[in-house]
Backbone as CSV, one residue per row, in Angstrom:
resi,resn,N_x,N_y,N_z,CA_x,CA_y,CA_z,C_x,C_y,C_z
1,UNK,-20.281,10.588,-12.414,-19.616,11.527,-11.529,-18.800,12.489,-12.388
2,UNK,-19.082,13.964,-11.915,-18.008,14.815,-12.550,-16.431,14.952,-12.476
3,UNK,-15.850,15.374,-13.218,-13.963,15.273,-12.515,-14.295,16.488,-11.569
4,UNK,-15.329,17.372,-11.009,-15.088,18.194,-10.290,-15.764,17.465,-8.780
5,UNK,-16.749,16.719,-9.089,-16.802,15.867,-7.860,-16.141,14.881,-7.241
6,UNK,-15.042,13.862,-8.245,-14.664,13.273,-8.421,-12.866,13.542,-7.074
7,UNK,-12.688,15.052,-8.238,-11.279,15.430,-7.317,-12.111,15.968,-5.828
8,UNK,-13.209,16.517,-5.773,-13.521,16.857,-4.269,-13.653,15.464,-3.400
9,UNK,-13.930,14.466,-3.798,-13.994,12.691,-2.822,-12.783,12.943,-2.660
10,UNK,-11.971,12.639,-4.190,-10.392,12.085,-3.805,-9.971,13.327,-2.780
11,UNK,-10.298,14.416,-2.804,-9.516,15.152,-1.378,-9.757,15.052,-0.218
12,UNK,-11.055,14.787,-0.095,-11.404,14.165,1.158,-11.295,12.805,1.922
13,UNK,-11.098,11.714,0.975,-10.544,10.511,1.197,-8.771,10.343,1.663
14,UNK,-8.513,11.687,0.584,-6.789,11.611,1.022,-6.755,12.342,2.470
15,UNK,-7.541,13.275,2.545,-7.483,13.997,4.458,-7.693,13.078,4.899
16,UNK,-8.787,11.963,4.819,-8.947,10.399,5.967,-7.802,9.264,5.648
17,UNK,-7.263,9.191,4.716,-5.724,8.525,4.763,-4.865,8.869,5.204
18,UNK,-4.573,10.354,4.859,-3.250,11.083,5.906,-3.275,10.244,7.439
19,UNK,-4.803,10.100,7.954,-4.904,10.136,9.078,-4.532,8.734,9.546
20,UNK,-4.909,7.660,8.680,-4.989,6.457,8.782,-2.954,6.145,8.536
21,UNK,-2.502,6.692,7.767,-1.316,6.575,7.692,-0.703,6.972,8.412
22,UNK,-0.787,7.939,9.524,-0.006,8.463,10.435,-0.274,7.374,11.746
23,UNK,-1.243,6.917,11.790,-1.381,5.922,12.823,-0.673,4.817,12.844
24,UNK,-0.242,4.359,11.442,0.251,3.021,10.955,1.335,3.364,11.102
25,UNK,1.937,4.611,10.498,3.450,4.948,11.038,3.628,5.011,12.710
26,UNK,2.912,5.412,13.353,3.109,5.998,14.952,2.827,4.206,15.427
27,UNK,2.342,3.239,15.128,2.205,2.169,15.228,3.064,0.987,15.227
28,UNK,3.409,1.116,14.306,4.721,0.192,14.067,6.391,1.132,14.050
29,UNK,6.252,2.344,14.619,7.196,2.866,15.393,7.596,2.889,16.835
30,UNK,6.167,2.747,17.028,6.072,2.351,18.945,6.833,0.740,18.930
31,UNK,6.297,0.096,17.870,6.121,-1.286,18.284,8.389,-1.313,17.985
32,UNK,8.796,-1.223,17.219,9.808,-0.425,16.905,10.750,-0.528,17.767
33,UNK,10.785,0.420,18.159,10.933,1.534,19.914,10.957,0.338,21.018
34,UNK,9.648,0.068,20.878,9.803,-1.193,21.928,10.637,-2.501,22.478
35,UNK,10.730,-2.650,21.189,10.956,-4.539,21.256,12.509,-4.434,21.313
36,UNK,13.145,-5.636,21.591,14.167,-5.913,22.145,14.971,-5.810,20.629
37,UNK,15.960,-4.965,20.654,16.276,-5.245,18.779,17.430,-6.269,18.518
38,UNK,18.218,-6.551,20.234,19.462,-7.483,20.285,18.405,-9.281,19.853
39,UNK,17.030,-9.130,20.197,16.493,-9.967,20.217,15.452,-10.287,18.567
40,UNK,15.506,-9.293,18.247,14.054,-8.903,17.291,14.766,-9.562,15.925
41,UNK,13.829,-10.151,15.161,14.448,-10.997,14.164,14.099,-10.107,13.001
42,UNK,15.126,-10.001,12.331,15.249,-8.392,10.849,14.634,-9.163,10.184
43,UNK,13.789,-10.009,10.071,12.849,-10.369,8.660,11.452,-11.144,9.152
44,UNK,11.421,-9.653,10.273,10.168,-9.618,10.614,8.802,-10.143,10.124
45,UNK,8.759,-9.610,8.801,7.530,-9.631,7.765,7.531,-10.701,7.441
46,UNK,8.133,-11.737,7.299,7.600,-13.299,6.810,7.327,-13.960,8.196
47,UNK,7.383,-13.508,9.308,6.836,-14.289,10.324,5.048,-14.368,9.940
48,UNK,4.508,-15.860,10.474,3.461,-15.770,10.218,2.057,-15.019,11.282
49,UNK,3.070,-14.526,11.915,2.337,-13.126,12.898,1.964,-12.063,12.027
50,UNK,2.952,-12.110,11.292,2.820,-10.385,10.800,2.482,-10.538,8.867
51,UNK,1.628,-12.068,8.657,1.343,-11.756,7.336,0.334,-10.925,7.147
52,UNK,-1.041,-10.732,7.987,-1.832,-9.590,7.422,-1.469,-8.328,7.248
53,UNK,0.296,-7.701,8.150,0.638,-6.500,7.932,1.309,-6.757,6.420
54,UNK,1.671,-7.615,6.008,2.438,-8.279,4.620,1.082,-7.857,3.498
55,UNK,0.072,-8.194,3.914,-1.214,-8.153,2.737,-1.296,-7.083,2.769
56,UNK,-1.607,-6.151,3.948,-2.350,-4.664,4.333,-1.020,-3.902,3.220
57,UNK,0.549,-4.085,3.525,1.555,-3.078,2.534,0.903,-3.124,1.253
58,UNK,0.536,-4.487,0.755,0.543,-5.304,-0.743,-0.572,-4.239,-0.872
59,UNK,-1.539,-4.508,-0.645,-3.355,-3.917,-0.774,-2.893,-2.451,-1.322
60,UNK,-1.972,-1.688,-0.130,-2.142,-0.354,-0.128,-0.896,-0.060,-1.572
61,UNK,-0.109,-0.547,-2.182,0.762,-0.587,-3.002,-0.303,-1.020,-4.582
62,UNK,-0.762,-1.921,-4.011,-1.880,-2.411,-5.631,-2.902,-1.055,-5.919
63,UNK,-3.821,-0.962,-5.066,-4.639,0.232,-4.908,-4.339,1.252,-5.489
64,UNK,-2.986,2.070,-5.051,-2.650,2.982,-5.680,-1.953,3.279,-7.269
65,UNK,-1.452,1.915,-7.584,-1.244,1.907,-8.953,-2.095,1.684,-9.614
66,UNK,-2.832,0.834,-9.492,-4.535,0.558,-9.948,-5.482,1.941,-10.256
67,UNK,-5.553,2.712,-9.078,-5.957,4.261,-9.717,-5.173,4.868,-10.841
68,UNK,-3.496,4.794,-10.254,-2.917,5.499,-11.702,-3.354,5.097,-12.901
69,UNK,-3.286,3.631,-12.956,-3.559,3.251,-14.289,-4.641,3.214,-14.831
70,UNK,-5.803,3.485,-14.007,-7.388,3.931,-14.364,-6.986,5.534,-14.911
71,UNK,-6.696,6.065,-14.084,-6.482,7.664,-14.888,-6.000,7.676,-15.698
72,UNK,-4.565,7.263,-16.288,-3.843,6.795,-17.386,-4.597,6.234,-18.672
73,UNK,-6.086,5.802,-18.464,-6.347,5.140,-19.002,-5.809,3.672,-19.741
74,UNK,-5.504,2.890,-18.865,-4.753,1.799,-18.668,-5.256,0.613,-18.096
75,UNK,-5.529,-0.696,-18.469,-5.783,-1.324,-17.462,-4.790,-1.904,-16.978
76,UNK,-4.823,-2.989,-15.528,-3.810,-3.521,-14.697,-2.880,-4.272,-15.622
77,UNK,-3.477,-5.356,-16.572,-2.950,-6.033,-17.393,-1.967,-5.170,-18.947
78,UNK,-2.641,-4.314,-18.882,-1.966,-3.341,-19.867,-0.209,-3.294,-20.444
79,UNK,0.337,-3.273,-20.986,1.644,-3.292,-21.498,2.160,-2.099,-20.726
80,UNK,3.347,-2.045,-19.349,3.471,-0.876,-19.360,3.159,-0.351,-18.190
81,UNK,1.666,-0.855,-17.364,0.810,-0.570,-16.722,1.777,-0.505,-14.849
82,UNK,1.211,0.093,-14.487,1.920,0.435,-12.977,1.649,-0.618,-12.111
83,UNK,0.268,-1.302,-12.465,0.188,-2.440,-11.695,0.944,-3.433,-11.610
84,UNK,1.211,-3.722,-13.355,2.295,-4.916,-13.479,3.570,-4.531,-12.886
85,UNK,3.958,-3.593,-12.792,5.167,-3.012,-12.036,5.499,-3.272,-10.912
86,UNK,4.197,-3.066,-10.059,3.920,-3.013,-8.900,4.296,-4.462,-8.278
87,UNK,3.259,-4.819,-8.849,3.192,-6.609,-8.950,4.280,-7.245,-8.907
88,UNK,5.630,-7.037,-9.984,6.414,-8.168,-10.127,7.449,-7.212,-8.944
89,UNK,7.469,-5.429,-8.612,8.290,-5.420,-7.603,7.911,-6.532,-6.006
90,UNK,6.873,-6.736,-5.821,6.103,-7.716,-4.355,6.751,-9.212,-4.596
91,UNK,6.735,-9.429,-6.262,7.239,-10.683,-6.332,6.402,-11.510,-6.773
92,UNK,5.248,-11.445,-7.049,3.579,-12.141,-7.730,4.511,-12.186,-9.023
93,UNK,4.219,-13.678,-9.455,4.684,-14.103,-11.131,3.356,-14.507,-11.742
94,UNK,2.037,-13.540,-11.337,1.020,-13.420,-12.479,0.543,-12.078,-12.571
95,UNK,-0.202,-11.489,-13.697,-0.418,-10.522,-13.551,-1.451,-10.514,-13.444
């Protein structure tokens, strides 16, 4: 693949994320909005309801450092690398 085909995907993939991200925001803003907050427990995210939204943050946080550090020419394991960054900010003690 060329870097001129390459940046035309990545722009078109980022127009279908914008989209996908605005849903996820308008999503868990409704849900938000909704719920009882005198009732709603602030550490939401370790309920075991809401671990696939726990994986789905993780996924979308790895992913994107994972590209940086491919462009960077870097791998994940790399000294330095955005992944490992990434990684020990989530709290994973492997790399």
């Amino acid at each position: 693949m060329t870097k001129k085909q390459y940046l035309k995907r990545m722009k078109y993939l980022k127009a279908s994320f914008d989209i996908i991200q605005m849903k996820l925001t308008r999503a868990t803003n409704e849900y938000l909005t909704h719920c009882d907050n005198d009732k709603m427990e602030h550490d939401v995210i370790n309920d075991i309801d809401f671990h696939y939204i726990n994986n789905l943050c993780c996924e979308l946080a790895l992913t994107g450092a994972w590209i940086q550090d491919r462009l960077e020419g870097k791998y994940p394991k790399s000294k330095g690398s955005t992944t490992k960054k990434i990684r020990k900010a989530l709290g994973y003690s492997h790399p």
